[in-house]
N, C-alpha and C positions, 0 to 999 in steps of 0.2 A: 504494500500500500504506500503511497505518498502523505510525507509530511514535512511541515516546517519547523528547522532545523537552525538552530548556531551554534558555532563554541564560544562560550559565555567569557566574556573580557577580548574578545577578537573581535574589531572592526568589519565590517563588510563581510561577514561569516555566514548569512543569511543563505537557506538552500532550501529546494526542493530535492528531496531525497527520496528512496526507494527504500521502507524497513519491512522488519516482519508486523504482519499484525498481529496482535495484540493475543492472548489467550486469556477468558476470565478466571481468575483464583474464584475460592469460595468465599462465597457472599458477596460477588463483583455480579454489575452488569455491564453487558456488552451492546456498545453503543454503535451508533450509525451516526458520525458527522453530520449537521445540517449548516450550520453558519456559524463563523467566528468571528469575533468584535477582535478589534484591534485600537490599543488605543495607546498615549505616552510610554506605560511601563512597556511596551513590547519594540517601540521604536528607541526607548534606551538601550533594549536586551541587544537590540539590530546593529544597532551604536559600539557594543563591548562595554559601557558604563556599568553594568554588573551582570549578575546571572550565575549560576550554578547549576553544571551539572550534575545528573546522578551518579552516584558511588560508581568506580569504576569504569564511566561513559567519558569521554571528551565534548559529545553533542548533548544539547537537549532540545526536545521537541520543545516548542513555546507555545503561547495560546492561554489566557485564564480567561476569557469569556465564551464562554463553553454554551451550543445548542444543540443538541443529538436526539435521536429516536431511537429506542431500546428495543436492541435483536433480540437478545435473550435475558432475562432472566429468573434469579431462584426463587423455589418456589418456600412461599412465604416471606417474600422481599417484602410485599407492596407494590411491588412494580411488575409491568406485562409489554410483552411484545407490540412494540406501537407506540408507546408513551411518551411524551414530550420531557425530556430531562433536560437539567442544566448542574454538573459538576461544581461543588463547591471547591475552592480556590486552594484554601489554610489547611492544614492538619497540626495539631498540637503534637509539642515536643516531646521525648518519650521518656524524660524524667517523672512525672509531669510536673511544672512550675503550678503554682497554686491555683492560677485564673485557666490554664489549661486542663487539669485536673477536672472541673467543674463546666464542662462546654466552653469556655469562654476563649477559644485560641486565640481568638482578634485581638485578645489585649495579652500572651504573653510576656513572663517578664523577663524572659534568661534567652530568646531572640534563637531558641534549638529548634523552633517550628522549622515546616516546610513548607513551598506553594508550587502547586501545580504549573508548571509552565514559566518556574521563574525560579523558584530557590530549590535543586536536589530533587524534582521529582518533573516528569516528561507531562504535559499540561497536554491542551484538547486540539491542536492543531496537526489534527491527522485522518485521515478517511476515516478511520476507526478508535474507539479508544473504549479503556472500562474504566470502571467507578463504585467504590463500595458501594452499596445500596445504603449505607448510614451517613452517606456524602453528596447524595444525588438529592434532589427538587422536582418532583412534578410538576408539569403547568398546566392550566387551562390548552386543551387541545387548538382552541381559538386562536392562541398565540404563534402557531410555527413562521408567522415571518417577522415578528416581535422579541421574541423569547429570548432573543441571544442579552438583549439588554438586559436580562436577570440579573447580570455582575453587578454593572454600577448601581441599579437598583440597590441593589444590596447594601452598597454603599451608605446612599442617599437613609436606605433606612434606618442602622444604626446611627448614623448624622443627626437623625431627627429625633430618634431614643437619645441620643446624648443630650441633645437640646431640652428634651420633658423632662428631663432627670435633674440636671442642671439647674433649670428654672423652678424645677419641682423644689427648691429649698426652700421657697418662701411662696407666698400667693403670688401665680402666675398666669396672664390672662393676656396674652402677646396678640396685637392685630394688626401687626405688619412685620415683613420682611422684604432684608435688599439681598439678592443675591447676583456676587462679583463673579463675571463671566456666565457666556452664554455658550461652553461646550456643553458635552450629554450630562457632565456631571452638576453645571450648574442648571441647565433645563430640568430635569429630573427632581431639580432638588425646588426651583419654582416650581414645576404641576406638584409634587406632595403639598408647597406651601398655598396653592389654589385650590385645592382636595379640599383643605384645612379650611379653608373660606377667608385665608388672610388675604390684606391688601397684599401683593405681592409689585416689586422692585426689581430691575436688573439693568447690572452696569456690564456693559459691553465696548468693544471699539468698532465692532464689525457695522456699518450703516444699512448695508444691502445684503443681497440672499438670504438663506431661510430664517439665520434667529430671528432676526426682527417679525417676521410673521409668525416664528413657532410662541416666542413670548405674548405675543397680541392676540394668538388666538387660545390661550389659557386665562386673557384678560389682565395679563402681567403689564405693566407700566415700564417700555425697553428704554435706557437713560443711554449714550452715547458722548455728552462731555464732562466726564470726570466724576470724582466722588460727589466735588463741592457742589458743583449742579445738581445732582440728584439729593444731596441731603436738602436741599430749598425745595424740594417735592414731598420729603418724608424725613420722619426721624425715626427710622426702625427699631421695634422691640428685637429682632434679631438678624444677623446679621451671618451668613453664608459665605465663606470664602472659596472660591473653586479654582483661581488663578494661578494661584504658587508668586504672583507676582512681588517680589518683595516690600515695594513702596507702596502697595495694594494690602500687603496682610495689616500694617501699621493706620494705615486710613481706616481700611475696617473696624479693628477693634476701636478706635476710637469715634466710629461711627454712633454706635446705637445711644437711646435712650437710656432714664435710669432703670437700673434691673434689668439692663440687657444682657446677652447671652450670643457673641460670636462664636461658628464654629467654623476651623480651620479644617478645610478639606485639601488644598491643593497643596502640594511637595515642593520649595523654592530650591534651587540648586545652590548650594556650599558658594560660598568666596567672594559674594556681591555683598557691598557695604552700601546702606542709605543713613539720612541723618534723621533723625529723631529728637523730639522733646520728649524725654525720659520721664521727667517730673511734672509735665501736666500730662503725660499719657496716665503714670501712677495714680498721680491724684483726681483724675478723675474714676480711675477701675476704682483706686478706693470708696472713696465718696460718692460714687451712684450703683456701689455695690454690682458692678458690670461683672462678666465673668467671660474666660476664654479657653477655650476646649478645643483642642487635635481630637479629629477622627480618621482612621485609615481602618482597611479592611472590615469584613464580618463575619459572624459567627452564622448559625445551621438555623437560628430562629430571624436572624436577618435574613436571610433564605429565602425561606417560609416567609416574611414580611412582605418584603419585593416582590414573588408570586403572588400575592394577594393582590397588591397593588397594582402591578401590570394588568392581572384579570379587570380588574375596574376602571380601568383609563379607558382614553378613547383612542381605538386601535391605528385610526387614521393618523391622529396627533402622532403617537407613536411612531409610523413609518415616518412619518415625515424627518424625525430624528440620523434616519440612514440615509444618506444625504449619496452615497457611493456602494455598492453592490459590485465586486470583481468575481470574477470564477477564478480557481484555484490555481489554474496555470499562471495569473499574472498576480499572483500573490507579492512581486516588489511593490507596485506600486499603491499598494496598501499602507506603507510604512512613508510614504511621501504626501501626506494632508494638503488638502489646500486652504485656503485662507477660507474659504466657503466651506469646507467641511464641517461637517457636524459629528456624524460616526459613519467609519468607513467597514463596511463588512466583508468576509470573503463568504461565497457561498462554495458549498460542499456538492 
């Protein structure tokens, strides 16, 4: 079978390959490729900027935004011949660290986890691939040209749990949100905050192509010159980071209202400096009791969240997110976005 391939920390290592397929262990299902999301971490992977391969491999298949239909499998999985799955990403470390021990691998504390298609283990970017049955997600069958967004969903959901948790420390009764950047992870994260029936905000730089019409037609308010213009529109109760942009994370947090609640989703790269007022950043986190929270990956009930959530969106909004559709032979040019992209998929 063909799959996509690097050796992780090599440059331009990116291949279409010929391996074996896959054979399921006990308690695996065996999957049938349908469509893989490609997004940042796999164009770093393409890049050499990190990656691991498996014990004794030089390559690893890449891919964690996993869509497949189940060939086979066991009986008394839960799962049947047909079913729309989506491989979850993380496995906790085999000590286990205390929050992995407990389901909670997304927030390992000793960093021994592994991830499908990124750290030590060959991820979904293959004609075939298997998946324990206690790793896998069912979707609404409605979904098969949808589904591969399960990932960032995922995301987006623990993002939003960290948010009710957070705010949850004192009475919390949020009616707006700005969310920075209009790729899938910040669109995603505006429709949950339109689900929610909040005003909903988004700062972007893109003027034309789809964001502007995917944010207007969730009813999102799309902003175009800078933070400061858009805070003269709003003063959000929370406030979404999807950017990594560094002068962007610092505007954020000191965006919101009192008792507001940023949450940092986007990853800024090492070794960029900006300048900062230190002591009115402080004193205002202190004195209006703000708060500021990283979120990255998710756990198996993040999962199960995002699958809910996809079932209940509007499937069209939806598509409209996949902005690029490639088949599998021209899988480079998947790793080359355009300014207009939104999510680039390959299909299977």
């Amino acid at each position: 079978m063909r799959a996509i391939t690097v050796a992780p920390g090599r440059k331009g290592s990116v291949a279409l390959e010929e391996i074996d397929e896959p054979v399921a262990g006990e308690g695996e299902l065996l999957v049938d490729a349908v469509t893989l999301g490609v997004c940042g971490t796999d164009r770093d992977l393409t890049e050499g900027e990190y990656g691991w391969a498996p014990a004794g491999k030089e390559r690893l298949v890449i891919g964690h935004e996993s869509l497949g239909r189940v060939r086979e499998a066991p009986e008394g999985s839960g799962f049947a011949p047909g079913d729309l799955v989506v491989g979850v990403v993380r496995r906790p470390d085999p000590l286990p660290c205390g929050a992995c021990a407990r389901g909670l691998f997304d927030s390992c504390r000793n960093g021994e986890y592994v991830e499908r298609g990124i750290k030590e283990l060959d991820g979904f970017g293959s004609e075939v691939w298997t998946v324990e049955a206690d790793y896998a997600v069912k979707l609404d069958p409605g979904l098969s040209e949808v589904g591969v967004l399960m990932e960032p969903m995922s995301v987006l959901a623990k993002a939003w749990e960290q948010i009710d948790r957070v705010g949850g420390r004192s009475w919390f009764d949020p009616k707006s949100v700005l969310v920075t950047g209009a790729g899938p992870i910040g669109l995603l994260a505006a429709l949950i905050g339109s689900q929610r029936g909040l005003e909903v905000h988004m700062l972007d730089l893109n003027t034309e192509g789809p964001k502007p019409k995917l944010a207007a037609a969730i009813g999102a308010t799309y902003h175009t010159d800078g933070m400061a213009a858009a805070l003269e529109r709003v003063v959000p109760d929370i406030v979404i980071e999807a950017t990594g942009s560094e002068a962007l994370v610092f505007e954020a947090i000191s965006a919101t209202g009192a008792f507001g609640v940023t949450c940092l989703t986007g990853v800024s790269p090492s070794g960029r400096k900006v300048s900062v007022d230190a002591g009115t950043l402080n004193r205002d986190l202190v004195l209006e009791n703000d708060a500021v929270v990283g979120s990255v990956n998710a756990n198996l009930t993040h999962y199960e969240e995002a699958a809910r959530l996809l079932a209940e969106s509007d499937r069209d909004w939806l598509k409209g997110l996949i902005t690029r559709r490639l088949p599998l032979e021209d899988y480079e040019q998947a790793f080359q976005g355009g300014r207009n992209d939104v999510k680039i998929v390959i299909d299977f």
